[in-house]
N, C-alpha and C positions, 0 to 999 in steps of 0.2 A: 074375662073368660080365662078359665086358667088350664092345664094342661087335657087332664079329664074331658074338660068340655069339648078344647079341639078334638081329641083323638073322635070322640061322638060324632060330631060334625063329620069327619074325611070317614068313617064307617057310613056313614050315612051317602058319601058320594061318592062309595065303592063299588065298580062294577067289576064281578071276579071273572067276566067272561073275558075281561083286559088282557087278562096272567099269561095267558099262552104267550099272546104276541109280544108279549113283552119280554117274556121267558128266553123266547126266539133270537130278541135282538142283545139278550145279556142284560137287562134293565130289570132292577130288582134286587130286595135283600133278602133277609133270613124270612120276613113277613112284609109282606107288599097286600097292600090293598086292590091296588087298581083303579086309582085315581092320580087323572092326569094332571102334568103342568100345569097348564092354561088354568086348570081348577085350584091350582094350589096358591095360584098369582090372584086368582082373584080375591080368594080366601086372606090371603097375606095381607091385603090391602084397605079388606075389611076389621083386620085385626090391629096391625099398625104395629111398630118397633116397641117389645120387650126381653129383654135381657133373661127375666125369668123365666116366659113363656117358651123362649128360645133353649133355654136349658131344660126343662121339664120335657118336650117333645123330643130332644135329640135323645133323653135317658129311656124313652120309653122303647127304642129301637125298632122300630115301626119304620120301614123305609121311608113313604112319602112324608112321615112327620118328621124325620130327618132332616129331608128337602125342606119341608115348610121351617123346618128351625134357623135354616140360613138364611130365607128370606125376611123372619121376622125379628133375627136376630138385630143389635144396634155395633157395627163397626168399633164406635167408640171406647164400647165397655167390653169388646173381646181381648182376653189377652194369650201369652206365646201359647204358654200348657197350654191353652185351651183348644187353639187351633190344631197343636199338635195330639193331641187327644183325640179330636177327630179325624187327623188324618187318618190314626192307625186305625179308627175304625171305618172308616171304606169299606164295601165291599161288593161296591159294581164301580162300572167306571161314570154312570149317569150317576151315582150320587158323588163322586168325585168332581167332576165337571159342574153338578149345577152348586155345590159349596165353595165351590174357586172362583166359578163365576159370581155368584150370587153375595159372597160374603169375604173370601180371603183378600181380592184384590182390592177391595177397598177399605183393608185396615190398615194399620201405622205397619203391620209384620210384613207386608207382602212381598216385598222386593228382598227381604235375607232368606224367609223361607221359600220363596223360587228356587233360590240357590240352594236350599241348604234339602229341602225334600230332592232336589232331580238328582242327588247325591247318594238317597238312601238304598236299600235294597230292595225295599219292599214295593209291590209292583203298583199297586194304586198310591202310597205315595210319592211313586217315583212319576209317578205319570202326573200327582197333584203339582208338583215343580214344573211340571211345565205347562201346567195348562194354568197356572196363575201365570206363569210368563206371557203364554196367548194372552187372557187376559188384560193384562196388563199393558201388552202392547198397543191395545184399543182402545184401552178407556182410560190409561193417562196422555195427557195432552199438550202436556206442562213439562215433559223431561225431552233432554236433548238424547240428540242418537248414542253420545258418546254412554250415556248409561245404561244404556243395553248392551252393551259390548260385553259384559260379564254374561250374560245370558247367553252370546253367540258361543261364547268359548264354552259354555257350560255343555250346549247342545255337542260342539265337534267332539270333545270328550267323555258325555255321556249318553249318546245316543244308541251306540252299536250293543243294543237289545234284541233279543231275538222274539222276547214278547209283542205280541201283537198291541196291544191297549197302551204301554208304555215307548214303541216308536210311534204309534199315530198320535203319540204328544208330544214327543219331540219333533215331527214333522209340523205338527200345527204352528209351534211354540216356532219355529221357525219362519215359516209361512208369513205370521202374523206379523213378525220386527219386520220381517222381509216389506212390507205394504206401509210401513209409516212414511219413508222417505226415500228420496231416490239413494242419498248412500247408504241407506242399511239397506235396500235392497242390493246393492252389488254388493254388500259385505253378507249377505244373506246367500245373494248366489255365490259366492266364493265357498260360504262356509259349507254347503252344498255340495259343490263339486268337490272339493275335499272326502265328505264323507263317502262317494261313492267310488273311493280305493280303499275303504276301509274295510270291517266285517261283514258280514250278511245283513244284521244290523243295520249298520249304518251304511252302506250300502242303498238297504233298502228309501231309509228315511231321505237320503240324499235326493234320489231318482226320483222320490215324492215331493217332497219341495219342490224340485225344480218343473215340474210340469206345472205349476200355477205363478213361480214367480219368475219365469220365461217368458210367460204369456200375456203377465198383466203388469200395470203399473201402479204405483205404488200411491196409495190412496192420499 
């Protein structure tokens, strides 16, 4: 099935009475359908990893076949450009989130480009740096604490944003190292209380963090 055909298919399991709500909650791009996740995963699953099909749907800029491109995309065969191509094109933070989720943290890039987007200016991919860190923190299993320590220093230094979508990623992205182990969680809350002698910013992100990794222990 080649691109054409998908975009067929998600018109076909569009419902435009979606838009408001979705509108509502900032979810959505220049053209949204109004077909959900759950429909996109099943879809994806039926179609299976292609590298082409993943390219053909993200040119088409059709929000949800954006989404779908990361899911049917193959890890293996994505390279830097490419990812960073997409970052800049973002332009909700649900299509940020589900390509970080869905596709960045599981390729060979993930761990420079944390670093290297929570640095940029731009505000969805500023916020993609750190929601591959979330990421990242969950679903690798296999790295020791001391490798996220680039990512804690990243958050005390790059967090005091006064954008809304860009500190609840730095909050997350912190949240999350915070929950691997018990000493990135006290190096989590450290990094924490720190931010909240900082800017409004990082202030805020600070005081967020720590309401969940006060409370809980670390997974």
């Amino acid at each position: 099935m080649d691109a054409a055909e998908v975009l067929g298919r998600l018109r076909a399991l569009a419902d435009p009475a979606r838009l408001a709500g979705m509108a509502r909650h900032g979810v959505g791009g220049a053209e949204t359908l109004g077909v959900t996740v759950a429909e996109l995963r099943v879809l994806a699953e039926q179609l299976g990893r292609s590298h082409e099909l993943a390219a053909g749907l993200w040119a088409s800029g059709v929000h949800e076949a954006r989404i779908l491109a990361s899911l049917v995309e193959d890890p293996a065969a994505v390279t830097g450009r490419q990812l960073d191509e997409w970052a800049a094109a973002f332009d909700s933070w649900d299509l940020c989130d589900q390509v970080c989720q869905n596709l960045v943290r599981h390729t060979p890039f993930a761990w420079e480009r944390a670093l290297a987007w929570s640095a940029r200016p731009e505000p969805f991919v500023k916020r993609a740096g750190f929601a591959v860190m979330a990421g990242l923190a969950v679903a690798d299993e296999r790295s020791g604490d001391e490798r996220f320590e680039p990512f804690l220093r990243a958050v005390a230094e790059r967090a005091d944003d006064d954008r809304p979508l860009v500190r609840k990623g730095a909050s997350w992205a912190l949240r999350q190292i915070g929950k691997r182990s018990p000493g990135l969680r006290a190096r989590a809350v450290e990094t924490a209380q720190q931010l909240r002698s900082g800017g409004r910013g990082a202030r805020w992100v600070g005081t967020d963090a720590l309401r969940e990794l006060e409370r809980r222990s670390p997974r």
